[in-house]
Every structure is written in structure tokens, then in C-alpha cells.
C-alpha positions as a LaTeX table, in Angstrom:
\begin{tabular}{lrrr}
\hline
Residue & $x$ (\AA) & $y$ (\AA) & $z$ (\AA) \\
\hline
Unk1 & $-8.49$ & 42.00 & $-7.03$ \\
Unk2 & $-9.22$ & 42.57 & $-10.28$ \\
Unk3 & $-12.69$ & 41.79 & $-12.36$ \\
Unk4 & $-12.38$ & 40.77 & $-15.94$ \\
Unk5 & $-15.09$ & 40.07 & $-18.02$ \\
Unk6 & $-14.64$ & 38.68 & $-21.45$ \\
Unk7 & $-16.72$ & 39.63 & $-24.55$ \\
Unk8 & $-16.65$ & 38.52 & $-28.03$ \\
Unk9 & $-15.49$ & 41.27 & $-31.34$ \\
Unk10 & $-18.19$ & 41.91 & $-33.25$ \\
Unk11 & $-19.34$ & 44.84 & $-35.45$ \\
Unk12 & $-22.22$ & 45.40 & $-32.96$ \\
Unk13 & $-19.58$ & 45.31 & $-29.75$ \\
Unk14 & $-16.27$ & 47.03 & $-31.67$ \\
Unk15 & $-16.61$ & 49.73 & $-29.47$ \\
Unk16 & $-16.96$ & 47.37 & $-25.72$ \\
Unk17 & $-13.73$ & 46.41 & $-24.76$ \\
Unk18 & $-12.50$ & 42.79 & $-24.74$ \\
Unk19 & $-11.92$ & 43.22 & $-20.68$ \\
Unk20 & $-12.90$ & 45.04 & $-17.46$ \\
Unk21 & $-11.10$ & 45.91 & $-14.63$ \\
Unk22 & $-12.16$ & 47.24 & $-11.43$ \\
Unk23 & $-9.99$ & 50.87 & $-12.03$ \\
Unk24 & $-12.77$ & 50.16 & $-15.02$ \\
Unk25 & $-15.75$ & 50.21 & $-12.76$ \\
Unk26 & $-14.59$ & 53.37 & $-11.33$ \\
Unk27 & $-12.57$ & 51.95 & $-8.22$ \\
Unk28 & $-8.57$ & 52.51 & $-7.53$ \\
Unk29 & $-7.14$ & 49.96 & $-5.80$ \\
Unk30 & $-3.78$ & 51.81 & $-6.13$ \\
Unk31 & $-5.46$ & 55.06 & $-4.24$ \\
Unk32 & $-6.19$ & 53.08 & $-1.77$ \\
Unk33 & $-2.82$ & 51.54 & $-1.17$ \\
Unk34 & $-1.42$ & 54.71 & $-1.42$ \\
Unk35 & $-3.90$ & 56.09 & 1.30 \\
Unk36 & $-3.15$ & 53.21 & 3.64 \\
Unk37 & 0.95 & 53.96 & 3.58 \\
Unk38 & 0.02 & 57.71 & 3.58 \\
Unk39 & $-1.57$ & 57.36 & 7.42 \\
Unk40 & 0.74 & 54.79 & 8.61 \\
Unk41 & 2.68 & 56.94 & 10.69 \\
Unk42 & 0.36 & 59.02 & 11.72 \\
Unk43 & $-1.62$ & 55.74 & 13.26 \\
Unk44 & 1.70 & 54.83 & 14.92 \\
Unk45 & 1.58 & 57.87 & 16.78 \\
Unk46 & $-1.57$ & 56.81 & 18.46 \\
Unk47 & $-0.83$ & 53.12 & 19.30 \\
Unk48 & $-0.96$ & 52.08 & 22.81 \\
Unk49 & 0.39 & 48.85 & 24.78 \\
Unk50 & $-2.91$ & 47.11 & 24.56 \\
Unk51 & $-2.72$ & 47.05 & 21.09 \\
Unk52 & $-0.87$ & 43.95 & 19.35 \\
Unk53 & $-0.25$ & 44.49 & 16.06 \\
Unk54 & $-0.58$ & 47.22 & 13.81 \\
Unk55 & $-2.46$ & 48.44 & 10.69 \\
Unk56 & $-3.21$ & 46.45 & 7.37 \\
Unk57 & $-4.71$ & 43.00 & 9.20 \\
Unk58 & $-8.75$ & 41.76 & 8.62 \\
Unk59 & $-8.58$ & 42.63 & 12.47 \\
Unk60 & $-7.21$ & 44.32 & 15.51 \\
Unk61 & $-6.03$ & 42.78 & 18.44 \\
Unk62 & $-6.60$ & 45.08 & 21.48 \\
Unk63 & $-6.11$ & 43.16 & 25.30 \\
Unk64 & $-7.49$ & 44.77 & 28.39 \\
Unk65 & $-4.89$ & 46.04 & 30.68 \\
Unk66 & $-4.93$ & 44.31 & 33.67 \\
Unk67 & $-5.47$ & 46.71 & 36.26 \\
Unk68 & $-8.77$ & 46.35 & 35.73 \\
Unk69 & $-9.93$ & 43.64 & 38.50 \\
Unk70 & $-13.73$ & 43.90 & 36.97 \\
Unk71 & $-13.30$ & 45.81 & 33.04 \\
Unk72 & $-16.34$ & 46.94 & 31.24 \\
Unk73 & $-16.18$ & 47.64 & 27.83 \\
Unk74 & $-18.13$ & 50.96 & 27.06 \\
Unk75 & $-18.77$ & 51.84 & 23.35 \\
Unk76 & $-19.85$ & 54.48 & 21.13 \\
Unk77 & $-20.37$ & 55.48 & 17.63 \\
Unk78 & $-21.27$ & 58.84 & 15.67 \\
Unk79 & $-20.62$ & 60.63 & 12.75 \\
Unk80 & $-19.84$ & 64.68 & 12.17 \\
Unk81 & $-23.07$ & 65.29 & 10.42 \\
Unk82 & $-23.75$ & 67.82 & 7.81 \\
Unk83 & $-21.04$ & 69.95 & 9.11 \\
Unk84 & $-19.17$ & 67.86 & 6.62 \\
Unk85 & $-21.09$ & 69.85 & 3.82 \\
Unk86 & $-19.38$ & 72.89 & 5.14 \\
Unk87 & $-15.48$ & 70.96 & 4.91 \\
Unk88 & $-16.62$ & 70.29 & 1.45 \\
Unk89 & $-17.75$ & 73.78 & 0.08 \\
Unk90 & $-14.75$ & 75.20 & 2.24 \\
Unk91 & $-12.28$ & 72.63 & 1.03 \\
Unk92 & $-11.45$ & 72.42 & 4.74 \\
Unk93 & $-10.66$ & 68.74 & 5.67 \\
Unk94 & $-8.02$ & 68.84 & 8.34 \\
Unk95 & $-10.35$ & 69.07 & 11.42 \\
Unk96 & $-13.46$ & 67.27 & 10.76 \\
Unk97 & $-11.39$ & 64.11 & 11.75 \\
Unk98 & $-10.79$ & 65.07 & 15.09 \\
Unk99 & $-14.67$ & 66.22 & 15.24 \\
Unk100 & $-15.24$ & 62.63 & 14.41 \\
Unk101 & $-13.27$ & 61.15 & 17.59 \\
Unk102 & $-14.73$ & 64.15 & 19.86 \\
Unk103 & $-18.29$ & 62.41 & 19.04 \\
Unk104 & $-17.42$ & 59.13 & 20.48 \\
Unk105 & $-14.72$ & 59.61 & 22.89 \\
Unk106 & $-16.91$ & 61.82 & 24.60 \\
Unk107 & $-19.63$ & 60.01 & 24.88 \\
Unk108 & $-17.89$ & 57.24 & 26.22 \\
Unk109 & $-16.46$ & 59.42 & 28.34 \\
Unk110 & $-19.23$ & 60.41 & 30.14 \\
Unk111 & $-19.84$ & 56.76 & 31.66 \\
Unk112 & $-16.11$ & 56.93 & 33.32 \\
Unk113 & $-14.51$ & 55.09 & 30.48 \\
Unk114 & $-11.08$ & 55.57 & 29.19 \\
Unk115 & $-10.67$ & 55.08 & 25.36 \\
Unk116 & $-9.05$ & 51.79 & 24.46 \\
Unk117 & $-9.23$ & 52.50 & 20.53 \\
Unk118 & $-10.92$ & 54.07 & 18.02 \\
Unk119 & $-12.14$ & 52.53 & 14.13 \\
Unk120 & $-12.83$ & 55.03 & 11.13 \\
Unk121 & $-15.24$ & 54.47 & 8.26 \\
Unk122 & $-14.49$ & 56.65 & 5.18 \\
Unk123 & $-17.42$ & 56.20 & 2.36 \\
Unk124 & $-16.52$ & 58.15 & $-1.00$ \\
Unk125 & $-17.35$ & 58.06 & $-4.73$ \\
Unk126 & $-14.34$ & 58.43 & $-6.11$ \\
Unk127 & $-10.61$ & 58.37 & $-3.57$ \\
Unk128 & $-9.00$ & 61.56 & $-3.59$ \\
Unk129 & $-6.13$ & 60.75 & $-1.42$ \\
Unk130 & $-4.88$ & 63.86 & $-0.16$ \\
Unk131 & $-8.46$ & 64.96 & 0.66 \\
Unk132 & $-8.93$ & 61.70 & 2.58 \\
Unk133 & $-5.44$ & 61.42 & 4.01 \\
Unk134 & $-5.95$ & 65.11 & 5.68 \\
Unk135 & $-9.15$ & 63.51 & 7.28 \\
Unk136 & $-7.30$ & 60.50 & 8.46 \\
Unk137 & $-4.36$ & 62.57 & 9.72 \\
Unk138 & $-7.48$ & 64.57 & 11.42 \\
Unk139 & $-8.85$ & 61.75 & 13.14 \\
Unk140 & $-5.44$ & 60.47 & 14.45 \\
Unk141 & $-4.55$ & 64.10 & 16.11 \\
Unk142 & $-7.71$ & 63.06 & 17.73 \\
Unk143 & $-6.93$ & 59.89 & 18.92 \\
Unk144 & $-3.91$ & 61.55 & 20.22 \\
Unk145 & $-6.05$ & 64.17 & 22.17 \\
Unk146 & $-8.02$ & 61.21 & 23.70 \\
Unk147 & $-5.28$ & 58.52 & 24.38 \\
Unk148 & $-6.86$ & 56.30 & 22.31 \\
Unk149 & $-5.32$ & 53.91 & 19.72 \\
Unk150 & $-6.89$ & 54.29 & 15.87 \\
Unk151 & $-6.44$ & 50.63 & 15.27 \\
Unk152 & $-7.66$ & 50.39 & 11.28 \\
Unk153 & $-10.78$ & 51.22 & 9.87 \\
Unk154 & $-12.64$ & 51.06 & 6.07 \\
Unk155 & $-12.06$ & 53.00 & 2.90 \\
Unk156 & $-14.99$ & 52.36 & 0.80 \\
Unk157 & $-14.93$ & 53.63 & $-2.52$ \\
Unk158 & $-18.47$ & 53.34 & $-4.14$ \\
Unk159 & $-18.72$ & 54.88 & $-7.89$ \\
Unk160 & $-21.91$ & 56.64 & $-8.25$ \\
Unk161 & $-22.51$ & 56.26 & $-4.60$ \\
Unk162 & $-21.91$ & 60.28 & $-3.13$ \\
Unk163 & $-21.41$ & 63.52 & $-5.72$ \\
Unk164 & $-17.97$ & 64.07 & $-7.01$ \\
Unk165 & $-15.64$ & 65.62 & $-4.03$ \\
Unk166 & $-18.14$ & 64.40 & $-1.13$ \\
Unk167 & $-17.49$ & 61.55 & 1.38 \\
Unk168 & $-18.92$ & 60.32 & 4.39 \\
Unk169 & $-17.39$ & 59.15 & 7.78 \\
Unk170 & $-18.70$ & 57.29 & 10.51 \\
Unk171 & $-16.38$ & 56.63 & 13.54 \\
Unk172 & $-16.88$ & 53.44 & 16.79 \\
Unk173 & $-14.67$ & 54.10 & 20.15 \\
Unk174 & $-14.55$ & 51.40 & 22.59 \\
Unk175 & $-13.58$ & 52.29 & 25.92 \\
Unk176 & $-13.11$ & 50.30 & 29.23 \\
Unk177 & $-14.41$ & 51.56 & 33.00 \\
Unk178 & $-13.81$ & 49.69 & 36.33 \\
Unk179 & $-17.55$ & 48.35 & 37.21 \\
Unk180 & $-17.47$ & 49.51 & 40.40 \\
Unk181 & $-16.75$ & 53.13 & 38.89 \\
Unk182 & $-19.34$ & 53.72 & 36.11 \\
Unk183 & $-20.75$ & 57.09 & 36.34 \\
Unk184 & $-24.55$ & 56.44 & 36.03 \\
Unk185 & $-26.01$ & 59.73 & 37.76 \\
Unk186 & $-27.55$ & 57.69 & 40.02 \\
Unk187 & $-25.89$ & 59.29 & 42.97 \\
Unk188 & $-26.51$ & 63.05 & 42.66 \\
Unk189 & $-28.75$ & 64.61 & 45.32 \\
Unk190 & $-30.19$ & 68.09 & 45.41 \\
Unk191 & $-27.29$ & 70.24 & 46.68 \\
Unk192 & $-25.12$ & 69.14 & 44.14 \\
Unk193 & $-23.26$ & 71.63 & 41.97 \\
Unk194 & $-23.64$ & 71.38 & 37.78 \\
Unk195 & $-20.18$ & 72.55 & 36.05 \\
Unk196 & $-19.98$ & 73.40 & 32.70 \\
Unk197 & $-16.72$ & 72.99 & 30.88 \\
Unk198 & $-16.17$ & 75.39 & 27.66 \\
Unk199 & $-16.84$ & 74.24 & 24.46 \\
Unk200 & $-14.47$ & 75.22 & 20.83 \\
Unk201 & $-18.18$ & 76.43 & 19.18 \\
Unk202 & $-20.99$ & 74.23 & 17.83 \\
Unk203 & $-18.63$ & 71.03 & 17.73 \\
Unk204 & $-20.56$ & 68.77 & 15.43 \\
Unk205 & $-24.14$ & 69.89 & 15.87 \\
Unk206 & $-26.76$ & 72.06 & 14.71 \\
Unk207 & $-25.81$ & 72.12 & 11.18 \\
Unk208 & $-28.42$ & 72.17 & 9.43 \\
Unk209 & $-29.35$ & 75.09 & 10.94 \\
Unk210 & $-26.30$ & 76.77 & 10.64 \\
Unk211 & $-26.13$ & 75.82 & 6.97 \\
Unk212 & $-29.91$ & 76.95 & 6.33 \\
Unk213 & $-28.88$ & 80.47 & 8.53 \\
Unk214 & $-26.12$ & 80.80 & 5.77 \\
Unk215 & $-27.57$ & 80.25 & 2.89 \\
Unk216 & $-30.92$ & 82.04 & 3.90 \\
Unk217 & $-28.72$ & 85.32 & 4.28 \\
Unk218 & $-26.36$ & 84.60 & 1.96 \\
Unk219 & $-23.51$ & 84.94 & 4.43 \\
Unk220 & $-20.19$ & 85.67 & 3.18 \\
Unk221 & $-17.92$ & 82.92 & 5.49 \\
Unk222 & $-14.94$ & 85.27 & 4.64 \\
Unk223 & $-16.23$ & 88.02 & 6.95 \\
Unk224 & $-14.67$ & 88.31 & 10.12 \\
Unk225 & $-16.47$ & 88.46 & 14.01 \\
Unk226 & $-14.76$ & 90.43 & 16.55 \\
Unk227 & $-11.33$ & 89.33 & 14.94 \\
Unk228 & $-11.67$ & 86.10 & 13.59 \\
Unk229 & $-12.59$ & 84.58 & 10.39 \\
Unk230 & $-16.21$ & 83.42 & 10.38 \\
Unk231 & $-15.34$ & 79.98 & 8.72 \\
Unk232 & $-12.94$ & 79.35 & 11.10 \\
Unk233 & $-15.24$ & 79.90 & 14.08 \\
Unk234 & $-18.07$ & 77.88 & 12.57 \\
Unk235 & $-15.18$ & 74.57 & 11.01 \\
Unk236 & $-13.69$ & 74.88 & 14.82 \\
Unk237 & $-13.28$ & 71.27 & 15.82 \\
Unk238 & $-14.49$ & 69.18 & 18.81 \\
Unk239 & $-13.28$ & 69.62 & 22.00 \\
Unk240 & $-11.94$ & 66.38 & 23.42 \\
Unk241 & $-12.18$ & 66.41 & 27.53 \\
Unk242 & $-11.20$ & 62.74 & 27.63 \\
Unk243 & $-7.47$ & 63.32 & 29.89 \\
Unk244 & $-8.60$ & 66.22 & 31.64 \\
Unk245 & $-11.89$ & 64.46 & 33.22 \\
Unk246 & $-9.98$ & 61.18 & 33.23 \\
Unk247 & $-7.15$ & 62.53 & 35.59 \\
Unk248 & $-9.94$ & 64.39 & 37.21 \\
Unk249 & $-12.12$ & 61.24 & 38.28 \\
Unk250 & $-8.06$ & 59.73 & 39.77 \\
Unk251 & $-8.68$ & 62.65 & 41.99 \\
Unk252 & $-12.57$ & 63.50 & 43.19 \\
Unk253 & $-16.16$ & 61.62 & 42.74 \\
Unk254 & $-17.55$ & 63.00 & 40.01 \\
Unk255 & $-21.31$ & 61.81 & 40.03 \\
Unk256 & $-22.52$ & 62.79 & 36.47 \\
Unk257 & $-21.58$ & 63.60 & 33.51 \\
Unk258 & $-23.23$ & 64.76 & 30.04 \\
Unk259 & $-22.16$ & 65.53 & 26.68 \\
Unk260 & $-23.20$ & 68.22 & 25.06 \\
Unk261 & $-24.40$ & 66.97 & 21.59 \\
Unk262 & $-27.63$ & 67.52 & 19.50 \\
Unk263 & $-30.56$ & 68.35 & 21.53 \\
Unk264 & $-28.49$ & 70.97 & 23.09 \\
Unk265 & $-28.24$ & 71.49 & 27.01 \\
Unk266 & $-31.97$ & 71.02 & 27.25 \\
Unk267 & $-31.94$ & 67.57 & 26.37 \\
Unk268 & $-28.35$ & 66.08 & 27.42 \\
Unk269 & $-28.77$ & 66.83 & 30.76 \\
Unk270 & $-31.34$ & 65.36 & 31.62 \\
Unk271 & $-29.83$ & 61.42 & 30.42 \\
Unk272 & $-27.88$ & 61.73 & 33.29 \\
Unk273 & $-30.08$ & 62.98 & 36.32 \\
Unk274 & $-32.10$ & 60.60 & 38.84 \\
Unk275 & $-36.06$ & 61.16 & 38.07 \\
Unk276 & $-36.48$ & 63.15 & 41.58 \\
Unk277 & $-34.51$ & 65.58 & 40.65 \\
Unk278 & $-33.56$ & 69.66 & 38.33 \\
Unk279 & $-30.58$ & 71.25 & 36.99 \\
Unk280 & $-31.07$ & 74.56 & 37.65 \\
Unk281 & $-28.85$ & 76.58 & 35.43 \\
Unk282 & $-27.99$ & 80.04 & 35.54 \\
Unk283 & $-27.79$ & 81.54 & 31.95 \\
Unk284 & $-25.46$ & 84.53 & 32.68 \\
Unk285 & $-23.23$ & 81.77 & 34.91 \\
Unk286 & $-21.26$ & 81.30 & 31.47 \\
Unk287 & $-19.49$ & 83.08 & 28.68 \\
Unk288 & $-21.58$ & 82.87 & 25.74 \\
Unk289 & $-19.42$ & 82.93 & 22.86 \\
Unk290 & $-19.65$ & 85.14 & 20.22 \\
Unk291 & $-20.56$ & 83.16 & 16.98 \\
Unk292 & $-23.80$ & 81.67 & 19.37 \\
Unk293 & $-24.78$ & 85.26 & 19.47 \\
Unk294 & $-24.33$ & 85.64 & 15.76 \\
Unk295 & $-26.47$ & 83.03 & 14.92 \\
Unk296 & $-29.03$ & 83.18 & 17.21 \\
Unk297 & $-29.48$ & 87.46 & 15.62 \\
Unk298 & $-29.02$ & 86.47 & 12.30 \\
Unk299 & $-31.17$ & 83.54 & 11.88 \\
Unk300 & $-33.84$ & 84.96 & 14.59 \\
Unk301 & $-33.32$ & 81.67 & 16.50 \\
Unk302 & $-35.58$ & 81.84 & 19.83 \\
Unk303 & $-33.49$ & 81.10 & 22.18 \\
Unk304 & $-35.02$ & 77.99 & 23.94 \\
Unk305 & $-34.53$ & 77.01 & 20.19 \\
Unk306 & $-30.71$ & 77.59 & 20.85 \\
Unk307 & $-30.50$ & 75.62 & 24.14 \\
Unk308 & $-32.04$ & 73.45 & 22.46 \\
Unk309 & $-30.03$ & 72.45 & 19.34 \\
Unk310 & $-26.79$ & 74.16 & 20.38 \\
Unk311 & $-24.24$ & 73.64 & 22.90 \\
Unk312 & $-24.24$ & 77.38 & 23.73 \\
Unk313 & $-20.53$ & 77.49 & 24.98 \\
Unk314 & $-20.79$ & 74.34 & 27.71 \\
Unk315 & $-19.55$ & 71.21 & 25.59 \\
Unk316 & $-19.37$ & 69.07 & 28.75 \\
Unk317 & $-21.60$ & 69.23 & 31.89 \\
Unk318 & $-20.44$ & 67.41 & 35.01 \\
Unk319 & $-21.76$ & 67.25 & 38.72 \\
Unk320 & $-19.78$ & 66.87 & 41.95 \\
Unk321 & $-20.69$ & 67.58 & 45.33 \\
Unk322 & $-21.06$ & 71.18 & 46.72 \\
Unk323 & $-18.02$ & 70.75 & 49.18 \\
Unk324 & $-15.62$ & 69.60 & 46.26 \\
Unk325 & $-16.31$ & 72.55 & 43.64 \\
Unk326 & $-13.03$ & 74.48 & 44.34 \\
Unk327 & $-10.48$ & 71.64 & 44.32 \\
Unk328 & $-12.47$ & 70.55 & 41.42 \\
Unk329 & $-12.43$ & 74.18 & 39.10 \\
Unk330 & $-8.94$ & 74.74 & 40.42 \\
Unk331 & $-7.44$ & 71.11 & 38.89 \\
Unk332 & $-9.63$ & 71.94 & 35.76 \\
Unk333 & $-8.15$ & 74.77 & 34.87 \\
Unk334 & $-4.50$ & 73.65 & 35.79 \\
Unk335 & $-5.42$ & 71.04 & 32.92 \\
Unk336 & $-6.46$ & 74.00 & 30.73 \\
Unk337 & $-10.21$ & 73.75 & 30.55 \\
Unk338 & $-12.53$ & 76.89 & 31.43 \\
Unk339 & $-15.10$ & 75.95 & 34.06 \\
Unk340 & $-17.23$ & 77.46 & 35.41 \\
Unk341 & $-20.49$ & 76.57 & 38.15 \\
Unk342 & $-23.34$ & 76.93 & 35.85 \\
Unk343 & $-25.74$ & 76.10 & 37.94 \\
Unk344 & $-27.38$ & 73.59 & 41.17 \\
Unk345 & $-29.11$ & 70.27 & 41.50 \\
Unk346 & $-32.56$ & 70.69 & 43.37 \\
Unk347 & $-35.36$ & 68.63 & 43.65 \\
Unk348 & $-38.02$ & 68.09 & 41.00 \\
Unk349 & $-41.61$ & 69.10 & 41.69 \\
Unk350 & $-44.13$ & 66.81 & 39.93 \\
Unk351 & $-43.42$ & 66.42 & 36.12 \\
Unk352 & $-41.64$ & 69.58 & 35.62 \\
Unk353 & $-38.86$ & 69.66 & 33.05 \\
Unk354 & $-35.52$ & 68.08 & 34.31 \\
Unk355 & $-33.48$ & 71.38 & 33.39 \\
Unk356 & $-34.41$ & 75.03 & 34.33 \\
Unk357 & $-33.03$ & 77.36 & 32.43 \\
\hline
\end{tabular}
């Protein structure tokens, strides 16, 4: 809709124009349109049968599946941080979509819930379509990864709002559990066996670090480690575990899970263990890749700093009993995760911290 403002012609308003428009104001309603048919297919790709009706509605329609006898509705929403910062100086904009999904699908995840559909929030100063549709078409290959539907979302475009060639993006996942099989943590018992499952890199946190490591040293993101283009180790997106740990959970009790997001392994973990009781990880248990390694020498990073603000390789920790650890590492690698036992549940003594490592 457009805004029009009338003014009287006078020699001291000759040069003010007789009407405004929005386009005026600095917003395109045209880029937007052309934004909305751009993802269109892509969003198709992702629908499921819950989901009644398509894009371009005020709302979405989503039912719960009825073989669910008691459904809980499990949500979650996050952002991808100042990694974004990186996408922009990089021009890189085709992953940071699915890093926004990874946040939230994840974290629902981790409470046994299975993705029902997924809403995007896309904040920018001025539209530049093919920027934003290579986000969109991001966040849909994520949806894809995690079974969920992308349903709609917002395009907000706010003049003056965010620097030319900047945006921001915000994403919500709702998800669905049986209540008699939410994963609380409530249930693991010393004995118990921690499994780490490999992460893509630093996912979507620690970037401010990794930004201030950069620029600090002046690093050249061209530069290659052991093989591989720095920017592309440091823009690799999200890993989404949703239908390997999904399928998993068909087959075995898993009793706890935790995503590894900021705060690192040091303080994930911990949201998911009973007070009484440790992780006690094993740091050699793991492979540590290479770019941790990088930036914990170049940037002189202590490294209970780097447990703490980094994923360090494990991007999801889950905990099953002892008994079921081979049936469990040998499905999770059929599915094509690396796992590995990273370490044991014990009991706590005192106040001690909830993760030894």
C-alpha cells in the first residue's frame, strides 16, 4: 500500500514533490513480491502433511498428526549471530540460512521433539533480492535437513534501520514430542556413557572471537589450512542431527541430550544432567579439528577459554546407558554421523563443577 502525502506549489516548496510513495520512503514493495515468488518453490520442497495451506496467508495452518495420543509442542528460537558479519564481508549468503534452522531445530531436538515447522524473520535496510533469496533458499535446504516445514515468515525492510548490504535474521521452530517421551536428563545415573557427535566447525558461535582473532592478526581468509580454504572452514554451516537422533530415539533410550551452542561444552552439558551427578570427559576421546587448533594458537585462547565458548569438534552430546553404546555408535554412523564415547557419567562430590574436563 502506498502513502501519499499532498503538499501545496510554492516558491518555498518547488523543489518537494506534490506526492510520496512508499518506494519514496525507501521501501520496495515490488522487491518484496519478487522475493516471495523467488522462494516459492524452494518452500514447497519442505512442506509436510500437517501443513494446510501454503505460503502468502496472515497465517499458517499446521495440525498435529495424530499419532500422538498425548503431543507436546516444544519450541525454540535463535539467530546466527555475528557470524553474519563474516557472510557480509565474504559476500557468502548461501549457508547462513541453514545455520539459522541448525540453531532451533537442534535445540528442540534435544527435548525428543521432531520439527513440525520452522518461521524466518529477515530484517534489512534496503531488499536486495538475490542476496536475500540465497538466504531463504539457505534456510529451506535446512528445513529439508530437519524434516521440518518453512511455513512463511517476515521480510522487513526498514530504511535507515541496518548499513547498506547488512540484514538480520531471527528464526522460531516448533516441534512436537510424545509426553511420555521428553528427554529431561532426569534419568541418567553414574555409569552412563556421554557420546559426542561431530560437529561441521564453530556452527554459529564464538564469533566475536573469531572475528576479533581475525582482525587482531589481520588474517588473510584466502589462506588455506591443511587443504582447505580458511573462509570456508570458518562460513561452514550448522550441522543438523535432527533425522539421525530422531530415528535413533525409534530404536534405543537415549536419556540426555545437549546442544552444543555458546558457552561451549562447559556450559551445555551441564542443562541436561541431574544435580548428583559429572560428565567426565576425556579430551583426547575426540578429533579436534583443525581450524579449533588454529584459533586457539593464533589468538592465544586458553583453552578452558575454548571449551568454553567453542564447540571444539562435539556439536551434539547425548547419553545412553553403558550396555547400549555399540548398537548405539554402530546405527550412528550407518546414518553418517562420527561418534565417538567422549567420556562417563559419575557421581558429583559436593559442589564441584558438573563437567570434568
Amino acid at each position: 500500500m502506498n502513502v501519499t502525502t499532498s503538499t501545496n506549489s510554492s516558491p518555498e516548496n518547488d523543489a518537494v514533490p506534490t506526492t510520496l510513495s512508499y518506494r519514496d520512503a525507501g521501501v520496495d514493495i515490488d522487491a518484496g513480491d519478487r522475493l516471495v515468488e523467488n522462494i516459492k518453490p524452494y518452500a514447497k520442497r519442505t512442506m509436510r502433511p500437517e501443513v494446510l495451506g501454503g505460503i502468502g496467508g496472515f497465517g499458517a495452518l499446521v495440525e498435529i498428526s495424530k499419532k500422538y495420543r498425548e503431543p507436546v509442542l516444544v519450541s525454540g528460537t535463535d539467530g546466527v549471530g555475528t557470524k553474519l558479519k563474516l557472510a557480509f564481508e565474504l559476500d557468502r549468503h548461501d549457508t547462513v540460512g541453514i545455520d539459522l534452522v541448525g540453531m532451533s531445530v537442534n535445540d528442540i531436538l534435544v527435548q525428543g521433539a521432531e520439527p513440525l515447522f520452522f518461521l524466518d524473520y529477515f530484517a534489512c535496510g534496503k531488499l536486495d533480492v538475490e542476496a536475500a533469496t540465497m538466504v531463504i533458499k539457505g534456510i529451506a535446504a535446512g528445513c529439508e535437513q530437519a524434516g521440518c516445514a518453512l511455513i512463511g515468515g517476515e521480510t522487513a525492510e526498514m530504511p535507515g534501520m541496518y548499513p547498506a548490504g547488512e540484514y538480520d535474521l531471527a528464526g522460531f521452530a516448533v516441534g512436537v514430542v510424545e509426553k511420555s517421551n521428553i528427554i529431561s536428563g532426569a534419568a541418567i545415573v553414574a555409569g552412563d556413557a556421554v557420546i559426542g557427535l561431530a560437529s561441521n566447525g564453530a556452527h554459529s558461535n564464538g564469533y566475536s572471537l573469531i572475528r576479533k582473532i581475525i582482525a587482531t592478526h589481520k588474517v588473510d581468509l584466502s589462506q588455506k589450512l591443511e587443504g582447505t580454504v580458511l573462509a570456508d572452514l570458518i562460513m561452514a554451516p550448522t550441522r543438523i542431527y535432527v533425522k539421525p537422533l530422531l530415528a535413533l530415539m525409534q530404536s534405543f533410550t537415549v536419556k540426555g541430550m545437549a546442544h552444543i551452542t555458546g558457552g561451549g561444552l562447559l556450559e551445555n552439558i551441564p542443562r541436561v544432567l541431574p544435580e548428583n551427578v559429572v560428565a567426565q570427559l576425556e579430551a583426547g576421546a575426540w578429533h579436534t579439528p583443525k581450524l579449533f587448533d588454529w584459533l586457539r594458537e593464533t589468538g592465544n585462547v586458553a583453552q578452558q577459554e575454548m571449551y568454553r565458548t567453542f564447540n571444539c569438534g562435539i556439536g551434539m552430546v547425548i547419553v545412553v546407558d553403558q550396555n547400549a553404546v555399540a548398537a548405539v555408535l554402530t546405527q550412528l554412523k550407518a546414518a553418517g554421523e562420527t561418534a565417538t564415547v567422549i567420556g562417563k557419567i559419575r557421581a558429583r562430590q559436593g559442589s564441584e563443577a558438573q563437567v570434568d574436563l
